[in-house]
C-alpha positions in Angstrom: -3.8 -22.3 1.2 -4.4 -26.0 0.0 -7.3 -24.6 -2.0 -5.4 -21.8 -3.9 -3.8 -24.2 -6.7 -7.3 -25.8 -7.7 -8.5 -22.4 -8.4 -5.8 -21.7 -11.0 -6.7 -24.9 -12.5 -9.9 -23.7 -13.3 -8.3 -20.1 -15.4 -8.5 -21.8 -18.7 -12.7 -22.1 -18.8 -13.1 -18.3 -18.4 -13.1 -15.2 -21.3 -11.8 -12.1 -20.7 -12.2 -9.0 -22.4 -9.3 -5.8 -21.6 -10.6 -2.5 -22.6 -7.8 0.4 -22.6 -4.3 2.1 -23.2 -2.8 -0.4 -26.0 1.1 0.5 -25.5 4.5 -1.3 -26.9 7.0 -1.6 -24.3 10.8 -1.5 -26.2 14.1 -2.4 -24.1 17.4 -1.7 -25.3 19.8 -3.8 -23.1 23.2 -2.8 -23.1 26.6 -1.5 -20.9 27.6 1.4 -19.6 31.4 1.7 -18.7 32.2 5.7 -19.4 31.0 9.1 -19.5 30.3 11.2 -23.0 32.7 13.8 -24.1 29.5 15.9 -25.4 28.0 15.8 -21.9 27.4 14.0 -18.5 25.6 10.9 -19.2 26.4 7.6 -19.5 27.6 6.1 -23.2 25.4 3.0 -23.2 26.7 0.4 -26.1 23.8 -1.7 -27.1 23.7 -6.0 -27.1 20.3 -6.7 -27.5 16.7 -5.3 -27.9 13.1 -6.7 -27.2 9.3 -5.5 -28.0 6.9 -6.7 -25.8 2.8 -5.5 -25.6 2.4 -2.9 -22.4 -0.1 -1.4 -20.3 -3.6 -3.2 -21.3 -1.6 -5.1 -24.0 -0.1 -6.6 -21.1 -2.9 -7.1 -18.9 -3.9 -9.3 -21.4 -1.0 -11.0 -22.0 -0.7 -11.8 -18.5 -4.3 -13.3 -18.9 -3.1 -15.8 -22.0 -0.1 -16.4 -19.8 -2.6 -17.7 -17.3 -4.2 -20.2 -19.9 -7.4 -17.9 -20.1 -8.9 -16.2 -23.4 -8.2 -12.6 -24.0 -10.3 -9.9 -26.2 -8.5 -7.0 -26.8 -10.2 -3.8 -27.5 -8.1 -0.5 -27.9 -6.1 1.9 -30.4 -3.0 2.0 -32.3 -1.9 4.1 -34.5 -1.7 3.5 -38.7 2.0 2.4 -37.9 4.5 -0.4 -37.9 4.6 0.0 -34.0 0.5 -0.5 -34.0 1.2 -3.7 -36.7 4.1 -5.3 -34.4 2.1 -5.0 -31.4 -1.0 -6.4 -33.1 1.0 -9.1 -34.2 2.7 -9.8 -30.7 -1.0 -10.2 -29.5 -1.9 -12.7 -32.2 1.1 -14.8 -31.7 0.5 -15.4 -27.9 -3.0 -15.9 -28.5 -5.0 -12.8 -28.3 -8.3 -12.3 -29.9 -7.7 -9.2 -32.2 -10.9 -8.0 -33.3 -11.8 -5.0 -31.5 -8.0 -3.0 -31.7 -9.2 -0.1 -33.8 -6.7 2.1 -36.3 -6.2 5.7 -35.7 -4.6 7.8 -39.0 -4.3 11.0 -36.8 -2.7 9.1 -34.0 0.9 7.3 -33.4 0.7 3.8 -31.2 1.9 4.7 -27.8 5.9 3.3 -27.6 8.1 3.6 -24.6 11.3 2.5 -25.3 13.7 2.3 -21.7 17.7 2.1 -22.4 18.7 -0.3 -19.7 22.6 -0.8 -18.6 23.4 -3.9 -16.0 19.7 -4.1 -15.0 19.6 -0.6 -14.5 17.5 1.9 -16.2 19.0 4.7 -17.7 16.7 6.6 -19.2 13.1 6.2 -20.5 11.9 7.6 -24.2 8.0 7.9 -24.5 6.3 8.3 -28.2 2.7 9.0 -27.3 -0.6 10.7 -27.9 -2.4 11.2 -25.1 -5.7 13.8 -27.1 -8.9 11.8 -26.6 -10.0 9.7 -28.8 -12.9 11.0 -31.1 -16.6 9.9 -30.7 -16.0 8.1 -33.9 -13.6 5.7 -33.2 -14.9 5.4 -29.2 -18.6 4.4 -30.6 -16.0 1.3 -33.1 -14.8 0.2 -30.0 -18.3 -0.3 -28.2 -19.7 -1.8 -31.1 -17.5 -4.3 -31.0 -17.2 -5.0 -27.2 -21.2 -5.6 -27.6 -21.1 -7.7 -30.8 -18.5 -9.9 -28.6 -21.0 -10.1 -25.7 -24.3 -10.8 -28.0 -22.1 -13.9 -30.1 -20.2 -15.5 -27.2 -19.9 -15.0 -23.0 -17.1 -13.1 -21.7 -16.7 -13.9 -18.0 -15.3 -10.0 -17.2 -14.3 -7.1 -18.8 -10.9 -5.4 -17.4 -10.8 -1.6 -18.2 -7.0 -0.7 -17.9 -6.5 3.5 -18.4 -3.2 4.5 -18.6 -4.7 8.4 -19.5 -3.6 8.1 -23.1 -6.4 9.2 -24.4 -9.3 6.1 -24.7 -11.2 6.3 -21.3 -13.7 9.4 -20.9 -16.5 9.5 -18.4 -18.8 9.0 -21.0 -17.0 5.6 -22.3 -16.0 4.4 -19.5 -19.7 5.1 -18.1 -21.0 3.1 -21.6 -18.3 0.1 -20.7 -20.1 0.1 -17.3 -23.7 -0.2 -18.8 -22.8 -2.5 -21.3 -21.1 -4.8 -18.4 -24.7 -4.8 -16.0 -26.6 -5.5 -19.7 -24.9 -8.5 -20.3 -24.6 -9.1 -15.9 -20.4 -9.4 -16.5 -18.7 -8.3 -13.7 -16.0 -5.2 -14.6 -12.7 -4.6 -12.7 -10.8 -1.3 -12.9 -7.4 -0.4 -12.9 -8.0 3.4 -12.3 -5.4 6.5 -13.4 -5.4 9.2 -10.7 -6.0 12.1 -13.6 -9.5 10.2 -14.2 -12.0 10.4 -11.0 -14.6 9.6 -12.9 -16.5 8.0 -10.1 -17.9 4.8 -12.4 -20.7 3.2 -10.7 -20.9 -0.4 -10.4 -17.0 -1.4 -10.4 -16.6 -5.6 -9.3 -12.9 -4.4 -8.3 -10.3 -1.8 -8.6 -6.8 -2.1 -8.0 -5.1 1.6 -7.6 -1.5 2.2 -5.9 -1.0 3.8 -2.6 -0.5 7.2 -4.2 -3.6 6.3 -7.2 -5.8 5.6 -4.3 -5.7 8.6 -2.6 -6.1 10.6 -5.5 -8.9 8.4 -6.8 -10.5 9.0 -3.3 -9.8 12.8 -3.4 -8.4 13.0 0.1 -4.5 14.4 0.7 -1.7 12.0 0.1 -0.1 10.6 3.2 3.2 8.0 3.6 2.9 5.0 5.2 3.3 4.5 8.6 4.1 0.8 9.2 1.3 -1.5 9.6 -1.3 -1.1 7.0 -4.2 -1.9 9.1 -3.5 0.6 11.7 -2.4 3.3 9.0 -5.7 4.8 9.3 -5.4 7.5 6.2 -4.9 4.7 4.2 -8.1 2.9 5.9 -9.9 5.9 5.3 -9.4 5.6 1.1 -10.2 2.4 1.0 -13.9 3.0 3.0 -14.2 6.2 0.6 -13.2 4.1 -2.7 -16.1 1.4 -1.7 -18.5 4.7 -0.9 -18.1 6.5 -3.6 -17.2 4.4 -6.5 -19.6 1.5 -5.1 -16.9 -0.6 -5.6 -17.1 -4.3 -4.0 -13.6 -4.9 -3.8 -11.2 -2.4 -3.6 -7.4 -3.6 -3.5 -4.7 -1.2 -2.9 -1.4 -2.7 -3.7 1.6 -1.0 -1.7 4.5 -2.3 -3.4 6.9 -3.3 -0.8 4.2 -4.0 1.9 2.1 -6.5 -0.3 -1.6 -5.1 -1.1 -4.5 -4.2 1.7 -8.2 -6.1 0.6 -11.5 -4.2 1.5 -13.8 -6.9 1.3 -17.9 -6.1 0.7 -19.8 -6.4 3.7 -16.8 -7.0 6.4 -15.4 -4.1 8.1 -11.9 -4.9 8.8 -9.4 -5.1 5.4 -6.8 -7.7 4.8 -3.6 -7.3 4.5 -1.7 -9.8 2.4 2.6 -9.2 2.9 4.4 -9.2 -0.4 6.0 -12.5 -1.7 8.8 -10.5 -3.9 12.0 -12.4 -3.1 14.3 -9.8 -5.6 12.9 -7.0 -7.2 14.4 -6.3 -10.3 11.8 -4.4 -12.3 8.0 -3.3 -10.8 6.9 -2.5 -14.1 3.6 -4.6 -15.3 3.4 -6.3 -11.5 -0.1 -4.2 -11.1 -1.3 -5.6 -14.6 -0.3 -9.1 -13.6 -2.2 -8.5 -10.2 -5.0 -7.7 -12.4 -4.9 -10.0 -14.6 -4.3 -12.9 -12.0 -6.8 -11.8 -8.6 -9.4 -11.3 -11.8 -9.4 -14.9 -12.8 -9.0 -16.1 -9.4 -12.5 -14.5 -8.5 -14.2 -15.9 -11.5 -12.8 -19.1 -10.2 -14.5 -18.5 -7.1 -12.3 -18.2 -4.8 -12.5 -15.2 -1.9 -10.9 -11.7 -2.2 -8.3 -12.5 0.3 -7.6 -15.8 -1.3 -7.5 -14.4 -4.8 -4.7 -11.7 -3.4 -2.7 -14.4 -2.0 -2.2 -15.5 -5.4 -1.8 -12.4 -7.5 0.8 -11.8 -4.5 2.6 -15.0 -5.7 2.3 -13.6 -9.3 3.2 -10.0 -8.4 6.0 -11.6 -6.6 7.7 -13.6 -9.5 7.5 -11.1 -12.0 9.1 -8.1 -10.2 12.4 -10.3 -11.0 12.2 -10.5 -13.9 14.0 -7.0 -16.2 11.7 -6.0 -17.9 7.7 -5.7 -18.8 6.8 -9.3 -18.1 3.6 -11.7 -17.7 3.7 -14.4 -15.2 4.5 -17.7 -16.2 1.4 -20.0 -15.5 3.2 -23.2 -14.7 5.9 -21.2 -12.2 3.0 -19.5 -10.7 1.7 -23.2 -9.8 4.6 -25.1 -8.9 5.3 -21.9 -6.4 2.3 -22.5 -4.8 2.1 -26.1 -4.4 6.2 -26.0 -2.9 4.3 -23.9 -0.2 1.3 -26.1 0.2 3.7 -28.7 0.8 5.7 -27.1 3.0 3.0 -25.7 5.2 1.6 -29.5 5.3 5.2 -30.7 6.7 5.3 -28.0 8.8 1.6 -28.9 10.4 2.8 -32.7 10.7 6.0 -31.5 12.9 
């Protein structure tokens, strides 16, 4: 525990590049205190709005958040959406480079209507086609040109299925990544069992899991590490994705760690104090247990503080990166504590 702060410390010498699903997360905030006369939903009158970079936009936000360097390499539409979010990314610090235009393609928005922290309804603008050969073969041009000039540390590929991973990409990512020896992470969508080869660490919900792993969804039963369908993914996910480290986050019941070379998982309890909004908490677990690695500390160590991450931004409405300086001044209040604790 003592050693957990020293390795965030360490999250500004590392690079990072996040390969995937560029999205724009839109909120309109607002109240809701009577029904329609035209029909039976809530009349929602507006007080603010914010835009803020989603799914691997995110990822990488939550990776500037964390005072490391982010390379950004997606699509976005010819579009004002694709020129905000572009300019979101620049603002906070992004490197820009490898974000490819699309003219037959819209930027992928979501736009959720929320009314006293509640969501009302959400409005996707997407297209989810694949993207052609063309603009797939722009986007691993680049990714190598950024690993011949300078080091990246990992690549995160983030697939949201709208349209940028196929097997034969995502397969190319995976060669280019053992080229250059740079370790690649995963965030996996259950509509793409592509079974990649060579995957550092992949971080797939309960229900993602399962599908990843192509065995029949069960609930959980209570303890995690006697839930033994749920044991049974994770051996399958290390089998046949040869993946070192799967993690399988479980929302409420924290995440479960299958370590390479140990038998038994981990299970790390969630930190969440109030849960307010679980959207973006798996790209800040990402984003966070990624750097933590490269920092050298252990899988179960690194979960413990993506947990702390995961745990401070499900409070917060809205799509949300973790604040680097709350993250550490959570941690060391616990170091503290458990030190007092030790002394009495």
């Amino acid at each position: 525990m003592s050693n957990l702060p020293n390795y965030i410390q360490k999250f500004s010498q590392f690079e990072v590049a996040v390969v995937g699903d560029l999205m724009m997360d839109k909120y309109i905030f607002g109240s809701a205190t009577r029904i329609s006369q035209e029909a039976p939903v809530p009349v929602v009158c507006v007080d603010s709005e914010k835009s803020v970079p989603g799914g691997a936009a995110n990822v990488a936000l939550n990776v500037l958040s964390l005072h490391a360097k982010a390379h950004v390499f997606g699509v976005i539409g010819e579009d004002s959406a694709g020129e905000e979010l572009t300019a979101l990314l620049k603002n906070a610090g992004a490197e820009t480079g490898g974000i490819v235009k699309a003219s037959d393609r819209a930027t992928t928005v979501k736009t959720r209507i929320i009314a006293s922290r509640q969501q009302v309804v959400r409005v996707d603008r997407e297209c989810v086609a694949e993207l052609s050969e063309t603009l797939q073969q722009k986007i691993l041009d680049s990714l190598k040109a950024r690993l011949e000039i300078a080091k990246l540390h990992a690549i995160i590929m983030e697939d949201y299925a709208k349209g940028v991973f196929t097997p034969s990409f995502m397969e190319a990512i995976a060669n280019l990544a053992k080229q250059y020896n740079v370790p690649l992470m995963l965030d996996p969508h259950p509509t793409h069992p592509f079974d990649v080869k060579g995957i550092r660490m992949m971080t797939p919900n309960r229900q993602e899991a399962f599908a990843l792993a192509k065995m029949p969804f069960t609930k959980e039963t209570g303890n995690p590490l006697t839930d033994q369908p749920l044991l049974d993914v994770g051996a399958a996910l290390k089998k046949r994705w040869e993946c070192d480290i799967p993690v399988i986050t479980l929302g409420g019941e924290g995440m479960l760690i299958f370590q390479e070379n140990k038998s038994q998982p981990i299970h790390i309890p969630t930190r969440a104090k109030k849960v307010f909004d679980v959207s973006g908490a798996g790209d800040t677990v990402m984003a966070a247990m990624t750097l933590a690695l490269l920092a050298g500390a252990t899988p179960e160590n690194a979960a413990k503080i993506a947990n702390y991450a995961a745990g401070i931004v499900v409070g917060i409405v809205g799509t949300a990166a973790i604040d680097y300086d709350a993250l550490l001044s959570e941690i060391e209040s616990d170091v503290i504590l458990n030190a007092y604790k030790k002394k009495s």
